[in-house]
Z-matrix of the N, CA and C atoms (Angstrom, degrees):
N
C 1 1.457
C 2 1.530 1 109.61
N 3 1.389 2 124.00 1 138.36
C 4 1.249 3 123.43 2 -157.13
C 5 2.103 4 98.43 3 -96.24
N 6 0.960 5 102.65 4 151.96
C 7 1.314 6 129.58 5 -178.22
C 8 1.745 7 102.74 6 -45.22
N 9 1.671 8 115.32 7 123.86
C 10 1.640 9 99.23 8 168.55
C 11 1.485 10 107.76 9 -77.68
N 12 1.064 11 125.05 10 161.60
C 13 1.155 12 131.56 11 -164.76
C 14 2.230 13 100.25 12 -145.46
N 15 1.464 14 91.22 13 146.06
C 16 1.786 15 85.15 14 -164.76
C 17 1.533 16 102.31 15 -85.19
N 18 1.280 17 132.19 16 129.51
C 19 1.491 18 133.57 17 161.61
C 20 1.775 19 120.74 18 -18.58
N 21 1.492 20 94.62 19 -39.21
C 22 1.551 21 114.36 20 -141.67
C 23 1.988 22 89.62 21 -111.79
N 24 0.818 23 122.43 22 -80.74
C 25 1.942 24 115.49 23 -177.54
C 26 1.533 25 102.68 24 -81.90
N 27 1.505 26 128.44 25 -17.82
C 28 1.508 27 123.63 26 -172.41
C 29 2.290 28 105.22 27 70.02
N 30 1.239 29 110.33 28 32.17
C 31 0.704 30 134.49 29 145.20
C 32 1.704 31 126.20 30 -29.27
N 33 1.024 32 128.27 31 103.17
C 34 1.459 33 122.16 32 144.20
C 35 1.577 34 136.84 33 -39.98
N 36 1.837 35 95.55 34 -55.65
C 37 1.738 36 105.02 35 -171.23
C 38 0.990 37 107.27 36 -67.39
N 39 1.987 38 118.81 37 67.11
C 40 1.721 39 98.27 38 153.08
C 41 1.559 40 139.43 39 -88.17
N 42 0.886 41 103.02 40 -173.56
C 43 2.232 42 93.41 41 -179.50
C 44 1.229 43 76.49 42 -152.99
N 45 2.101 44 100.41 43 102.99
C 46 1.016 45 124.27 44 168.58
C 47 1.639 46 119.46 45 -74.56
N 48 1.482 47 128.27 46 174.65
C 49 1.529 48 141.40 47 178.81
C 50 1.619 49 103.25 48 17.60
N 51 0.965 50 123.28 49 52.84
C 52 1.934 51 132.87 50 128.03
C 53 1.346 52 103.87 51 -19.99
N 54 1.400 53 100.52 52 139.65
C 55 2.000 54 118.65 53 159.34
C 56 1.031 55 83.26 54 -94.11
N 57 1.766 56 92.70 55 151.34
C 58 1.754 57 101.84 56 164.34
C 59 1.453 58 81.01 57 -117.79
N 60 1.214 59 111.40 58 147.69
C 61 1.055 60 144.63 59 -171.83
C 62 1.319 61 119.92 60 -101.53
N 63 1.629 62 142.23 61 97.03
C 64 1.767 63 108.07 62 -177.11
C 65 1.888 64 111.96 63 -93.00
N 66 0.707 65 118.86 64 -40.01
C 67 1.597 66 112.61 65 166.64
C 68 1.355 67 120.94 66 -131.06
N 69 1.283 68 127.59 67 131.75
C 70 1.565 69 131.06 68 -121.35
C 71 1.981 70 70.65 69 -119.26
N 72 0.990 71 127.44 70 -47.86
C 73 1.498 72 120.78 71 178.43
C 74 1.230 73 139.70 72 -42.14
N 75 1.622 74 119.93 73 -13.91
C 76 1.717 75 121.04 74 -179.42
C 77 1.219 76 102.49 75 -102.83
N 78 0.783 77 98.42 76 -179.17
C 79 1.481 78 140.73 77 -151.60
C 80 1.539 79 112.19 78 -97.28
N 81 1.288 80 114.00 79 -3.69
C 82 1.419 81 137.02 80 -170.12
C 83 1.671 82 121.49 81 -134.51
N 84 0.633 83 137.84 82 -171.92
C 85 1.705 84 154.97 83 -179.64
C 86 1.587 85 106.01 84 -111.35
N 87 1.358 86 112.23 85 102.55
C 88 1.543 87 117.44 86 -174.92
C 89 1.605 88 104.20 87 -132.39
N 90 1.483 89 99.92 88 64.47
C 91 1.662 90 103.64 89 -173.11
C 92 1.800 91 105.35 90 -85.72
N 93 1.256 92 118.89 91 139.16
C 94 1.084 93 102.22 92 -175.77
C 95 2.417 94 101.70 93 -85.28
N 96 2.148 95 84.28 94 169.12
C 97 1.042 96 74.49 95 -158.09
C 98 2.037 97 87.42 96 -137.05
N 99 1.268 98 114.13 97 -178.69
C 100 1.512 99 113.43 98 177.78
C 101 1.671 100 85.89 99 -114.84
N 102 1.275 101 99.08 100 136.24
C 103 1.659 102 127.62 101 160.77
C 104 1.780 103 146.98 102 -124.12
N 105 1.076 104 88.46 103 102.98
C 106 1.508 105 93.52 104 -158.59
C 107 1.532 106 104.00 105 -103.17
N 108 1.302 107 128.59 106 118.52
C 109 1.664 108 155.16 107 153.56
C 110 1.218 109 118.67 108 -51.87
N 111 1.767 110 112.80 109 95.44
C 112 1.679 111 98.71 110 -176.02
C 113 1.542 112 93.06 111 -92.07
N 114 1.650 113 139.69 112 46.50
C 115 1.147 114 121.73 113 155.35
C 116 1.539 115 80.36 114 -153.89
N 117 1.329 116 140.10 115 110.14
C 118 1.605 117 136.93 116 -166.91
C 119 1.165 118 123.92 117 -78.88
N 120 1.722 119 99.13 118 -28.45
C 121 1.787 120 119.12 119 -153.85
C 122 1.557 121 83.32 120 -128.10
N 123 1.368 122 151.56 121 18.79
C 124 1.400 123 157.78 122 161.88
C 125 2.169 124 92.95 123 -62.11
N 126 0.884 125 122.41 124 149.83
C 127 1.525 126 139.85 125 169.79
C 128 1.388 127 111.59 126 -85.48
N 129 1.451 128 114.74 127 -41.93
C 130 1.356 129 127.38 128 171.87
C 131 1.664 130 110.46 129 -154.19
N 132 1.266 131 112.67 130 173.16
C 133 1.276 132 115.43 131 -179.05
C 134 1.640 133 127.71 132 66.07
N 135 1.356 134 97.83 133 23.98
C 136 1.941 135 116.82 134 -168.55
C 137 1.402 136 105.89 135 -55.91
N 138 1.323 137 127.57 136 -22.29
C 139 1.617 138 125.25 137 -178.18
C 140 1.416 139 103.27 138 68.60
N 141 1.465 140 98.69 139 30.02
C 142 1.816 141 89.14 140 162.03
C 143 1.579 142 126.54 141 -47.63
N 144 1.608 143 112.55 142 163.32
C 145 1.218 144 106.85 143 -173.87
C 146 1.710 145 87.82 144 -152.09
N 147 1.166 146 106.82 145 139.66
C 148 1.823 147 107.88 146 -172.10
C 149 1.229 148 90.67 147 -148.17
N 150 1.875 149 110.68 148 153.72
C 151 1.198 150 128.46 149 -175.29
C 152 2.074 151 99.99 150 -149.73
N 153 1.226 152 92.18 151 135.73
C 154 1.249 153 91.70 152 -170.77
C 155 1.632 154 123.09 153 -54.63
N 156 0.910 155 148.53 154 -143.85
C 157 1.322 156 146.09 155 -156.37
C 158 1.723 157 92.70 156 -174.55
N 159 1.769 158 106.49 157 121.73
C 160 1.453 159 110.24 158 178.66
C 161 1.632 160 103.58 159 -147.82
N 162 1.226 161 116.66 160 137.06
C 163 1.417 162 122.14 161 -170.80
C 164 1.689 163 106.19 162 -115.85
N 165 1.201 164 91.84 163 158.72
C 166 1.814 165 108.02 164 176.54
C 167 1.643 166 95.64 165 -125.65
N 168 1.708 167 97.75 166 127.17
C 169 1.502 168 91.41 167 -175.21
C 170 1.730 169 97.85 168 -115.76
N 171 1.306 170 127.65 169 134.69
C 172 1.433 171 115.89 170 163.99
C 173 1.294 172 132.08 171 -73.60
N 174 1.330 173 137.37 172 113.11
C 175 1.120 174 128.28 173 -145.74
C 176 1.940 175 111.32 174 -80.05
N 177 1.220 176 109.35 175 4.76
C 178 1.546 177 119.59 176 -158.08
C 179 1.656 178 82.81 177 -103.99
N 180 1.711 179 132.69 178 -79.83
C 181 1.544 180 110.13 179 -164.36
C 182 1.681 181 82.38 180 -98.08
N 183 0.847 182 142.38 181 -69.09
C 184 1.554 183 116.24 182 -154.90
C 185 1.540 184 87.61 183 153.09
N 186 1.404 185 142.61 184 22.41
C 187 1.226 186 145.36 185 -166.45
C 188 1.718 187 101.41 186 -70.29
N 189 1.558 188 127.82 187 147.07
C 190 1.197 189 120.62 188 -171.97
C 191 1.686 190 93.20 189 -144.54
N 192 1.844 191 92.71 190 122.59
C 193 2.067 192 75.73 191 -178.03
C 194 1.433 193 93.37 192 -135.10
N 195 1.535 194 133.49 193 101.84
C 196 1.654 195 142.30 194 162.59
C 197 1.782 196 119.68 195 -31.82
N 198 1.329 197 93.33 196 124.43
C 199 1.182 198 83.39 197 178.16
C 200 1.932 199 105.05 198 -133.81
N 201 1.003 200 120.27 199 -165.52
C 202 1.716 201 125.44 200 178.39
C 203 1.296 202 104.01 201 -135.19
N 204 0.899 203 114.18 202 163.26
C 205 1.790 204 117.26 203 162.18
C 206 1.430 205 126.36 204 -102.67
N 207 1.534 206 118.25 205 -12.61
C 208 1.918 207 117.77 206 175.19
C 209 1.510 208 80.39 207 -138.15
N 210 1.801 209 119.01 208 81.54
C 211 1.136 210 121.52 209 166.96
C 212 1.738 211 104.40 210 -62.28
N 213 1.557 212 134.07 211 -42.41
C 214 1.162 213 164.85 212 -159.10
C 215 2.019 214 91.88 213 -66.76
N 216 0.976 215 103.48 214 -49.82
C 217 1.726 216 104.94 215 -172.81
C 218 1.883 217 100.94 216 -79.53
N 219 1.106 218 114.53 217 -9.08
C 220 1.564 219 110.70 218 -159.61
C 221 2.051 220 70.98 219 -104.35
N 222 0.899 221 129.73 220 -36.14
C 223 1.635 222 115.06 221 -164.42
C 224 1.547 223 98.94 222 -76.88
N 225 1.348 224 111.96 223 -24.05
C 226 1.274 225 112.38 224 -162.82
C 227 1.899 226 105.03 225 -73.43
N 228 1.266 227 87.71 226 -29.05
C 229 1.753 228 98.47 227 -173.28
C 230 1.016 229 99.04 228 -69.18
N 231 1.830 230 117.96 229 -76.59
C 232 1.487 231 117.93 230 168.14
C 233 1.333 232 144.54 231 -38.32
N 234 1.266 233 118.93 232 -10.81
C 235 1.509 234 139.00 233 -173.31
C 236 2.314 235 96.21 234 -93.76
N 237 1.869 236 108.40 235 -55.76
C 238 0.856 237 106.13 236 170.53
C 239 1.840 238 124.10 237 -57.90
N 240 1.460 239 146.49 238 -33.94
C 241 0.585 240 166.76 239 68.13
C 242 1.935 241 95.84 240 111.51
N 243 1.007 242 102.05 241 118.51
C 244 1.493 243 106.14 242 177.36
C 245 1.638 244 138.06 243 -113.82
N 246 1.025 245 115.36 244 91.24
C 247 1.929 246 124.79 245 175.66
C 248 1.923 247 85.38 246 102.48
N 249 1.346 248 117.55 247 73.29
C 250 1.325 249 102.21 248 -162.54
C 251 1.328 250 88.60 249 -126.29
């Protein structure tokens, strides 16, 4: 597997798949996440589909680039997508 490399200095030192974290204080797991509504304007029953949220940080300027892990299932939602 080839080396990540940073967008921004071309960097080596990355620290790949990071949690993002949104408040580090509960008592629970509050990772943020992307959410996509294959019915948007539905009241209930939207067929959401969410995928967590994971970052690569470069450790040289501080570069931060988000990524998902079933980018492919989040298009599938959004692609199906209704009155959108």
């Amino acid at each position: 597997m080839a080396a990540l490399k940073c967008p921004r200095c071309d960097s080596e030192n990355i620290m790949p798949n990071l949690t993002v974290v949104d408040r580090v204080e509960t008592m629970h797991d509050d990772y943020l996440a992307i959410e996509i509504d294959r019915k948007p304007d539905a009241l209930v029953f939207k067929g959401s589909h969410r995928e967590l949220l994971r970052a690569n940080v470069c450790g040289e300027c501080g570069n931060v680039d988000f990524t998902v892990d079933n980018p492919k299932e989040l298009w599938e939602t959004y692609s199906q997508r209704e009155n959108s």
